[in-house]
N, C-alpha and C positions, 0 to 999 in steps of 0.2 A: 454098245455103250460108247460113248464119248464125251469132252470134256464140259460143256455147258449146256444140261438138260435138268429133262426130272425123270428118274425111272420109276416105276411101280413094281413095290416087292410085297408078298405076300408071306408075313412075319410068320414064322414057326413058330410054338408054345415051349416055352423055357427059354428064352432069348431075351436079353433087354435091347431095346431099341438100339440104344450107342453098342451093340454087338453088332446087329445087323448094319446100322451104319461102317463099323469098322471094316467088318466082310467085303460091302463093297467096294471102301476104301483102295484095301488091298487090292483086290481086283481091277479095279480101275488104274492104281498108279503102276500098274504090272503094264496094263494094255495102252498106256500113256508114255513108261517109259520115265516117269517124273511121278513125284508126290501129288496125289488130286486131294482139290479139295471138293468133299463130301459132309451133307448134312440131313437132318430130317426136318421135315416140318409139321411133327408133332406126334409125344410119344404113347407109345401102347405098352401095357404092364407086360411084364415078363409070361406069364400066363395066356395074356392075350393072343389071338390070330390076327390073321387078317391085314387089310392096305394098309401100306405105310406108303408116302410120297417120299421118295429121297432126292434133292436136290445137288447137282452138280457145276464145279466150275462156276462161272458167274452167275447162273441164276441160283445162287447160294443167297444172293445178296434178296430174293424174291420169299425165302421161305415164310417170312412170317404172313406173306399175304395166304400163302397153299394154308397155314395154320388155324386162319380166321373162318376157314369155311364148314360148311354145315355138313354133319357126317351119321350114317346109319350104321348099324348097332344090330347082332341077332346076340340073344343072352339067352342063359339060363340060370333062375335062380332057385334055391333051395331053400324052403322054408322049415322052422322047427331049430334051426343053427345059427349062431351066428360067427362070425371070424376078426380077431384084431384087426386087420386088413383087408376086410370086406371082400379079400379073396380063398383061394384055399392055400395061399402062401401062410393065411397067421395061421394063429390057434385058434381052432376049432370048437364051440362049448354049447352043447343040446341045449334048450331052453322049451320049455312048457308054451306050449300056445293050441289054439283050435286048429281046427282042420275048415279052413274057409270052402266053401261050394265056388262053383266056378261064376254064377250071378256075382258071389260077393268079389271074385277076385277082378273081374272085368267090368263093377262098378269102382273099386278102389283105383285101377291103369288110369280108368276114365280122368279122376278126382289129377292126375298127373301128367295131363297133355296143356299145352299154354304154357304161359310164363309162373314159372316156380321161383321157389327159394332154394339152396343148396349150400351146405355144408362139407367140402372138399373133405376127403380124407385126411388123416395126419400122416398114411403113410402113400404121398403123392411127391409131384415134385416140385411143387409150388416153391417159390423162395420166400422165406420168412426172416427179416434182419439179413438177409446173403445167403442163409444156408437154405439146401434143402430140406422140406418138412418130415421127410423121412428119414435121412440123416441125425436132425435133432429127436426122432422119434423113435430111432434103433439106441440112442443114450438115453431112452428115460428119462428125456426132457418134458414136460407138457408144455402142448403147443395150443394156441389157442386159434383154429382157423375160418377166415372171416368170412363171414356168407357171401354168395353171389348169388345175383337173377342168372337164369338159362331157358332158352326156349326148349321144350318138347315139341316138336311140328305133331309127333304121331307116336301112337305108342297101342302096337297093337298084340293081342294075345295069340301065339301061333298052335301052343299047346297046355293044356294040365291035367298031370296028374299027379296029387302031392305026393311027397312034398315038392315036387320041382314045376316049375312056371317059366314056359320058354316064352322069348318077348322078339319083337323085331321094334327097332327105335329109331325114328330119325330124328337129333337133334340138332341146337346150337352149338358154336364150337365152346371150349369150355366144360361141357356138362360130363359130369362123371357117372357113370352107369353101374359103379359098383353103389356110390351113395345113392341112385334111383335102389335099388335091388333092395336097401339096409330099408330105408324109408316108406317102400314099399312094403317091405315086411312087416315094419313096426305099425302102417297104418293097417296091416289084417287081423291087427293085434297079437303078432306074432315077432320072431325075431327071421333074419334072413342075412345071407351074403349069394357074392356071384360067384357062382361054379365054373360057367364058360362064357368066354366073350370075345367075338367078332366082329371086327368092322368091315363091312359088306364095301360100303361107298365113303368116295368123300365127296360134296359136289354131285357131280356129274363123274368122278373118277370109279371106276367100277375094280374091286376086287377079281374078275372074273376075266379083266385084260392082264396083270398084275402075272409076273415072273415069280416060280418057284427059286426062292436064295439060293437051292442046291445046282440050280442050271445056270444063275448068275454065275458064281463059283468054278465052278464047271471042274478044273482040274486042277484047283488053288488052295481047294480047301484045305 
């Protein structure tokens, strides 16, 4: 590592993003000698795997362009549940629905590649009035949060057997993949959240060059 790059880190599940950034913070201002500056260019749920771009040093000043770009997505959702947080951080509550055939679940993905509508999570980190939407959404505030277009380039079926429906996704930047997972559910005329989720790619940036945080770390942790 050194001071003005981008590293690729392959986030662990239970981390937030500004952890991982913090880790290699540290890391960094140990091997610099000085405080670095360190940033991400765009975050993944606590739950989530998978790349994360971390920028350093002056090309700090570049993240938001790493943020604007197109990124692929392996999920798995579970049908028959749904979750406050459309992960399995909320609460969890069974809900009655059918048992879709796998025709009807791979004509529904179909109905969900193109430009969609999307309704961001409340428990995201959008900024609503300054705060974030999950903040005002851990107080019991209602939030009201406002649609956006998103591209699906692809959205294909890798596995099913219910209740769970594994997915591989390449979208626009932007696009939230737990609300694909909800939306998908509800159009099987069921309910749904995402169980796991991975982001493979961003771009052209491949998870599979991407550093284990525990080898970053190395003897810091």
């Amino acid at each position: 590592m050194h001071g003005d790059s981008i590293l690729l880190i392959d986030k662990p599940a239970g981390m937030t993003s500004f952890g991982v950034v913090a880790r290699v913070r540290r890391r960094l201002s140990q091997e610099l000698g000085k405080k670095a500056k360190v940033g991400h260019t765009g975050t993944l749920d606590p739950f989530a795997t998978g790349l994360m771009i971390i920028v350093t040093g002056k090309e700090c000043r570049n993240a938001m362009q790493y943020s604007k770009l197109d990124k692929e997505y392996e999920a798995t959702i579970r049908l028959g549940q749904t979750s406050t947080t459309g992960d399995p951080e909320g609460e969890v509550v069974a809900v009655d629905g059918p048992e879709p055939s796998r025709e009807e679940v791979d004509a529904v993905l179909h109905r969900f590649t193109g430009e969609i509508t999307q309704r961001p999570p409340i428990y995201s980190a959008i900024k609503i009035n300054g705060q974030r939407a999950y903040d005002l959404a851990r107080k019991g505030i209602e939030v009201e949060m406002p649609e956006r277009q998103v591209t699906v380039y692809s959205l294909d079926l890798v596995e099913y057997s219910y209740p769970e429906i594994k997915i591989r996704v390449h979208v626009s930047s932007g696009t939230y993949i737990r609300t694909l997972a909800q939306d998908i559910g509800q159009a099987l005329g069921s309910a749904a959240y995402c169980t796991q989720l991975r982001r493979t790619k961003v771009a052209d940036y491949s998870v599979e060059d991407a550093l284990d945080l525990d080898s970053v770390m190395n003897d810091y942790r």
